[in-house]
C-alpha positions in Angstrom: -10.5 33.0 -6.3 -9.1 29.6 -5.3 -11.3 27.6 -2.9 -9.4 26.5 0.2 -8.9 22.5 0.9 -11.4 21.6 3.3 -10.3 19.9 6.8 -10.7 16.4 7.2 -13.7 15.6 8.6 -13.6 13.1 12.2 -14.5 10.1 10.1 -11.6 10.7 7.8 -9.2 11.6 10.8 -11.0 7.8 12.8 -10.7 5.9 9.3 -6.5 7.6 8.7 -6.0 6.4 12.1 -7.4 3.0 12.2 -5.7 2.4 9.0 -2.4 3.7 10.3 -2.7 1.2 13.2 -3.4 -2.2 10.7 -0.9 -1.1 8.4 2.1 -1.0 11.5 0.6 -3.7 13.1 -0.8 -2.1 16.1 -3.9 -3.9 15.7 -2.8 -7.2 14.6 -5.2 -9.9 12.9 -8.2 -10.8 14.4 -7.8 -8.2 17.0 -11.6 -7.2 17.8 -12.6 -3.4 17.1 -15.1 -1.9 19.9 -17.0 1.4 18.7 -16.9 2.6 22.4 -13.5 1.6 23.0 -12.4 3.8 19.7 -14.4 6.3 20.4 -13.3 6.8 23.6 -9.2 6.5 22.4 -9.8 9.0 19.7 -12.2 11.5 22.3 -15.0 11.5 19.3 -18.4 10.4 19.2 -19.4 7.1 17.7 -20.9 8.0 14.9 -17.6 8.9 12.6 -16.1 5.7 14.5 -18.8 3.7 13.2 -18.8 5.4 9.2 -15.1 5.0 9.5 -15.4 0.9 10.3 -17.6 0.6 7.8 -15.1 2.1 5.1 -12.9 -0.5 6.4 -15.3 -3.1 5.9 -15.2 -2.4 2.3 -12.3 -2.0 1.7 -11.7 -5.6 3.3 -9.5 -4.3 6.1 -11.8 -5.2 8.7 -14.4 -7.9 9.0 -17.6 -9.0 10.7 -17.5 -11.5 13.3 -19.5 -13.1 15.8 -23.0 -11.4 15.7 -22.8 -7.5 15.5 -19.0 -7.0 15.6 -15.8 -6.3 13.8 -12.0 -7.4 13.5 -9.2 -6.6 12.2 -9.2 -9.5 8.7 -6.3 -12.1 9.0 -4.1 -12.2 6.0 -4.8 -15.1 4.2 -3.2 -16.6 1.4 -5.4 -16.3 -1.2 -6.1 -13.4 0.0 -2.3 -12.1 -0.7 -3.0 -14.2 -4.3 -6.2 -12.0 -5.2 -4.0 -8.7 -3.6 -0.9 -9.0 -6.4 -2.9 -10.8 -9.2 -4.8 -6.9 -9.2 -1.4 -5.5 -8.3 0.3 -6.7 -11.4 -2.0 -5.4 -13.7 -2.9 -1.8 -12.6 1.3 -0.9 -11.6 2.1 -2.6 -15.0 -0.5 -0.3 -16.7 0.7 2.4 -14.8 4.2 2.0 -15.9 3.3 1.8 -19.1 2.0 5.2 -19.5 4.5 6.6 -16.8 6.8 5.9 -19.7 5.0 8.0 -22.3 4.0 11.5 -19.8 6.8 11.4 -17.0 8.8 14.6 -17.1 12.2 15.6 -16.3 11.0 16.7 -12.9 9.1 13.3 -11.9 12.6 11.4 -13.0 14.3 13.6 -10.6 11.8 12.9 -7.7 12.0 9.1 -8.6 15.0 9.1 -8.3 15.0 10.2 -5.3 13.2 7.9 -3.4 14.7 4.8 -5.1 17.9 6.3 -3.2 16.1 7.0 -0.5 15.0 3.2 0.0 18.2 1.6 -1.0 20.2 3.7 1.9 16.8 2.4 4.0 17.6 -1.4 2.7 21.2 -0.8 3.6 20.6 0.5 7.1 17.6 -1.9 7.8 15.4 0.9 8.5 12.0 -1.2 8.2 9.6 1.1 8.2 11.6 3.7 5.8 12.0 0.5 3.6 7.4 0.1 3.3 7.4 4.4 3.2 9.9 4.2 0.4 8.3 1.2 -1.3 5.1 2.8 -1.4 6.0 6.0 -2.2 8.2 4.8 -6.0 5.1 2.6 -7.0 2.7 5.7 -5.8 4.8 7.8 -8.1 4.9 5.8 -10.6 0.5 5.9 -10.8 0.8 9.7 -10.1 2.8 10.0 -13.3 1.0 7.9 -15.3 -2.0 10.9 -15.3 -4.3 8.8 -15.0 -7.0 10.1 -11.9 -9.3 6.6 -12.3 -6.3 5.0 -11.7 -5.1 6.9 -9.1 -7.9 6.4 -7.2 -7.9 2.8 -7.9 -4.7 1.8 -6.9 -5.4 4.1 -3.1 -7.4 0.9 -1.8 -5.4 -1.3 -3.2 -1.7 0.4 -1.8 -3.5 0.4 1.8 -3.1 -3.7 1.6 -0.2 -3.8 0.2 1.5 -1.8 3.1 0.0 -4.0 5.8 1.2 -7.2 4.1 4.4 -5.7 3.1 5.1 -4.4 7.2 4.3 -7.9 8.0 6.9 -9.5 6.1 9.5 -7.2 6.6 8.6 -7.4 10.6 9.0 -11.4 9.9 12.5 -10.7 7.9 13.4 -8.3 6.2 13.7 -7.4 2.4 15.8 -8.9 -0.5 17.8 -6.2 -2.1 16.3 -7.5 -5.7 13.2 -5.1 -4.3 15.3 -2.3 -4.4 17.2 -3.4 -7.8 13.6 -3.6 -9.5 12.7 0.1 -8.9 15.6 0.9 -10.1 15.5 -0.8 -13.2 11.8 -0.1 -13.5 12.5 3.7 -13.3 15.4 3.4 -16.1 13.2 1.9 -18.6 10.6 4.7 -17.7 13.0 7.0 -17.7 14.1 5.7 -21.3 10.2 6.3 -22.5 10.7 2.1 -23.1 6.8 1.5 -22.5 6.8 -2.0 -22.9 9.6 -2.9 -21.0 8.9 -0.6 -18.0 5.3 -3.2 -17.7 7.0 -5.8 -18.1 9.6 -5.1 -15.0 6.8 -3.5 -12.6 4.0 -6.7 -13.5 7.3 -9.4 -13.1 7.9 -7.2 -9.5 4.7 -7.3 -8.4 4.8 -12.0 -8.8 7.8 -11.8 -7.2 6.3 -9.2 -4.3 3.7 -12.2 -4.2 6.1 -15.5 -4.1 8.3 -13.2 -1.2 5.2 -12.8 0.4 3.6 -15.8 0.6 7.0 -18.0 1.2 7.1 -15.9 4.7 3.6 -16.5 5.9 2.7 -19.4 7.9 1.3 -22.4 5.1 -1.9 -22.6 7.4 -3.0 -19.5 6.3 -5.8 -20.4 3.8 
């Protein structure tokens, strides 16, 4: 008999939410997070507000302030740095085996959502362009059958959204973005291992330069 998923529990439904709301910029940096204020937006108790905060704590998302309470973190530039320095290595890994274990159907899905963000791109659909994004370089992990690294990369994709809704909200996306996916899927799609790490690792430093010429240079 197969076991049924289980629902997700209030925490999980708080901490989706929360994370939702950061990631679109609902709850911008430095924006203070009040347990009775969440609590009372999401009609729960405190408690899963409170385990779902301190998810987001470790995950970096959120930070302390002041004496007992919690903001959403500012993006800093280092911290963008440490973000894609990580990034580089675990989708240039991933690509790497993508290119030895993908199947005819993944190439087919792939291929899909590369199209599916360039007509995005070409329509300036913003927050089709982050879904898209994320969804090729999520694909990519997924295929590499690798579950440590799946779960690896989930923190790490959570950041990358926010920063990446940021800069598109500040202007946009260069259509080299949509190029590299596609070129990065060809080489996977050609089982060329090296060369598929090589494109996704030389994405992910120019993600970072892209990144960090449209933030403010007083962000530390």
């Amino acid at each position: 008999m197969t076991a049924l998923p289980m629902p997700p529990s209030r925490t999980e439904q708080v901490y989706e939410a929360i994370v939702d709301d950061i990631c679109t910029g609902r709850l911008t940096p430095g924006t203070p997070l009040r347990q009775e204020l969440l609590a009372a937006r999401f009609n729960v108790s405190r408690q899963p507000v409170q385990q779902a905060l301190l998810l987001l704590r470790n995950q970096g998302l959120v930070r302390e302030f002041g004496r007992r309470g919690l903001e959403v973190a500012p993006l800093g530039r280092e911290f963008v740095s440490h973000l894609y320095d990580l990034r580089a290595l675990l989708d240039g890994h991933a690509a790497l085996l993508a290119a030895q274990r993908r199947t005819d159907a993944w190439l087919a899905e792939a291929a899909e959502i590369v199209a599916a963000g360039q007509q995005a791109f070409t329509e300036r659909a913003f927050a089709r362009m982050i879904t898209a994004d994320v969804d090729f370089h999520r694909s990519v992990v997924e295929a590499a059958g690798n579950p440590l690294l799946t779960e690896s990369t989930s923190v790490l994709w959570r950041n990358v959204q926010r920063v990446m809704g940021e800069v598109l909200l500040q202007g946009g996306s260069p259509a080299w973005v949509w190029e590299d996916h596609a070129a990065i899927l060809d080489a996977v799609s050609r089982r060329d291992g090296p060369r598929a790490e090589e494109l996704a690792r030389r994405h992910a430093q120019h993600g970072e330069q892209l990144i960090l010429d449209a933030m403010p240079t007083d962000r530390t």
